[in-house]
C-alpha positions in Angstrom: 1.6 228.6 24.2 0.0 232.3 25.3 3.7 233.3 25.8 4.8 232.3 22.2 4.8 235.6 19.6 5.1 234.6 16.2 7.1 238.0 14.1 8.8 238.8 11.1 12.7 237.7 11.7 15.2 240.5 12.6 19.2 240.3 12.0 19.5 240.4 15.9 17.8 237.0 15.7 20.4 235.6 13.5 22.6 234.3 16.2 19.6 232.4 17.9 19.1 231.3 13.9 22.1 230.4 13.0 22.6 228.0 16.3 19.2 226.0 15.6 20.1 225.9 11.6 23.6 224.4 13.0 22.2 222.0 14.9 19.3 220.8 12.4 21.9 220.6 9.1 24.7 218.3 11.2 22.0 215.6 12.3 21.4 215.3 8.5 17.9 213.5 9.7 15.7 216.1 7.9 16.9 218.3 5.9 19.1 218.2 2.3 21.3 220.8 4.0 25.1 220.5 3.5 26.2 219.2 7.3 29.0 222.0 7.0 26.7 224.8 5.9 28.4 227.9 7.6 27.0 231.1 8.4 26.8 233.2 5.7 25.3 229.8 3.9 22.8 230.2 7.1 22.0 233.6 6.4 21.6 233.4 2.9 18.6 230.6 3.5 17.1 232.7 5.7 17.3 236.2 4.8 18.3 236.2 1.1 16.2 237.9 -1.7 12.8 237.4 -1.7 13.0 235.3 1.3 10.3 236.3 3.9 11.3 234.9 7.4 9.4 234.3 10.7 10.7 233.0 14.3 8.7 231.7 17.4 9.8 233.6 20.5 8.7 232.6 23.8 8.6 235.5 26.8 10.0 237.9 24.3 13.3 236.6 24.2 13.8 232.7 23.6 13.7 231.6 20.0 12.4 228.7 19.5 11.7 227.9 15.5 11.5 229.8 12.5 10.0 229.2 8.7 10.8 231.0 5.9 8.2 231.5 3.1 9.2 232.2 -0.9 7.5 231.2 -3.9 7.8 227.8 -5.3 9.1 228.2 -8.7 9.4 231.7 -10.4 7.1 233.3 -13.0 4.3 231.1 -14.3 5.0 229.2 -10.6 5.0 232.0 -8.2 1.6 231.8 -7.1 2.7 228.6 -5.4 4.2 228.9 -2.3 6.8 227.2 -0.7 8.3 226.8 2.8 11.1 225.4 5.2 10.8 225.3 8.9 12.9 224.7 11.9 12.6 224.2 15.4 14.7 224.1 18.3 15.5 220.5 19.4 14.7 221.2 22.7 11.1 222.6 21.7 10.2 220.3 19.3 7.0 218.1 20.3 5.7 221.2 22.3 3.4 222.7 19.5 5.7 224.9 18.2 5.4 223.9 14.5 1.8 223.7 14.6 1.6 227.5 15.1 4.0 228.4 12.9 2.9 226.3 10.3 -0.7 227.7 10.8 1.1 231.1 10.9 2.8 230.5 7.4 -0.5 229.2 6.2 -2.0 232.7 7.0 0.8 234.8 5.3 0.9 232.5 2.0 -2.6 233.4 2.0 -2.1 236.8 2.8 0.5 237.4 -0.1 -1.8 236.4 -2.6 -0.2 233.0 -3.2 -3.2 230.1 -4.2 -1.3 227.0 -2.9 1.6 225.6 -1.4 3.5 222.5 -1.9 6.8 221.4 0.4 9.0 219.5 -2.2 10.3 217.5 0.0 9.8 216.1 3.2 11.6 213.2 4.5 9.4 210.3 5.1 11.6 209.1 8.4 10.6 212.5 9.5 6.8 211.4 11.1 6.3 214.2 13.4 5.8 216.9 10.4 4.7 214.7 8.0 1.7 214.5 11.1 1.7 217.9 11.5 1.0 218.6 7.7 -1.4 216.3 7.0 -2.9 217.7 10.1 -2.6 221.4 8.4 -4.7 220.3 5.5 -1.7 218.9 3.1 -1.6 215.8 1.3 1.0 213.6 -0.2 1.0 214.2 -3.8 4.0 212.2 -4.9 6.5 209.8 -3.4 10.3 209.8 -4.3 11.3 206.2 -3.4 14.7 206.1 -1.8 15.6 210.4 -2.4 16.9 211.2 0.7 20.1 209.3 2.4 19.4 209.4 5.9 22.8 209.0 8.5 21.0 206.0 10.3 18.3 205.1 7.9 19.9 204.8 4.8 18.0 205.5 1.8 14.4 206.7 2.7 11.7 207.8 0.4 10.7 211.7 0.2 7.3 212.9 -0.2 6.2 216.2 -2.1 2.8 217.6 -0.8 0.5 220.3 -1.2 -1.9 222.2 0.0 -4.6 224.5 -2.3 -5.4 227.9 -0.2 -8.1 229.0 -2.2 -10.9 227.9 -4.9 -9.4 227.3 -7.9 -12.9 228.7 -9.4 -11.9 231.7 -7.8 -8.4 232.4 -9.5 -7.6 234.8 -11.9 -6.2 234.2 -15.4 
């Protein structure tokens, strides 16, 4: 884990991106992400307006996951964060979300936003439903039957959320 940097994404990691963002979207296991997504789709999630990005390199050079961070909802919303993460297939289980995840956590913070809330995470999809709860999130709502799995079927979705600060503490 000493040999994994966590840094703002570059366009020379885009390839790296674009071939775990491939991968992820044609399993159709966890995200809502059209199977066929091409690349400027790709690059458009990652490094559109507003959109702040992040990848997990090991040794310098390996990517192995990335999360993007953007506001939940715009205007009277925007002090709630929101986030999407991916990891490599072959690095998943090895810690990797848990430092990006704490990373994200840090910069939602950091950017002034008061709380985050993921809108929707697949309830077939254990190992980050772990790894949030873990983080500090809870399930806040359930949406039976939202998300049509390729093996599954129909399989609820959860929304959760996370306050990052007092709510006494906010300003009006």
């Amino acid at each position: 884990m000493k040999d994994i940097a966590i840094r703002p994404a570059l366009e020379s990691d885009f390839d790296a991106m674009w071939t775990i963002f491939h991968i992820l979207a044609a399993r159709g296991d966890t995200y809502c992400l059209d199977a066929d997504a091409d690349r400027d789709a790709c690059h458009a999630y990652w490094f559109g307006p507003g959109v702040a990005s992040f990848v997990a390199v090991m040794g310098g050079e390996r990517l192995l996951g990335m999360y993007k961070l953007i506001p939940n909802q715009a205007g009277r919303g925007a002090h709630v964060a929101n986030a999407a993460f991916m990891v490599d297939p072959s690095a998943q289980g090895g810690g990797v979300g848990h430092l990006l995840g704490r990373h994200c956590l840090e910069q939602a913070r950091a950017r002034g936003y008061l709380a985050m809330q993921f809108n929707f995470v697949v309830g077939s999809n254990v190992g980050a439903l772990r790894l949030w709860k873990k983080l500090g999130f809870a399930i806040v709502a359930t949406l039976p039957g939202a998300f049509r799995h390729p093996q599954l079927g129909y399989v609820d979705a959860h929304v959760l959320y996370q306050l990052l600060s007092d709510p006494a503490d906010w300003p009006l």
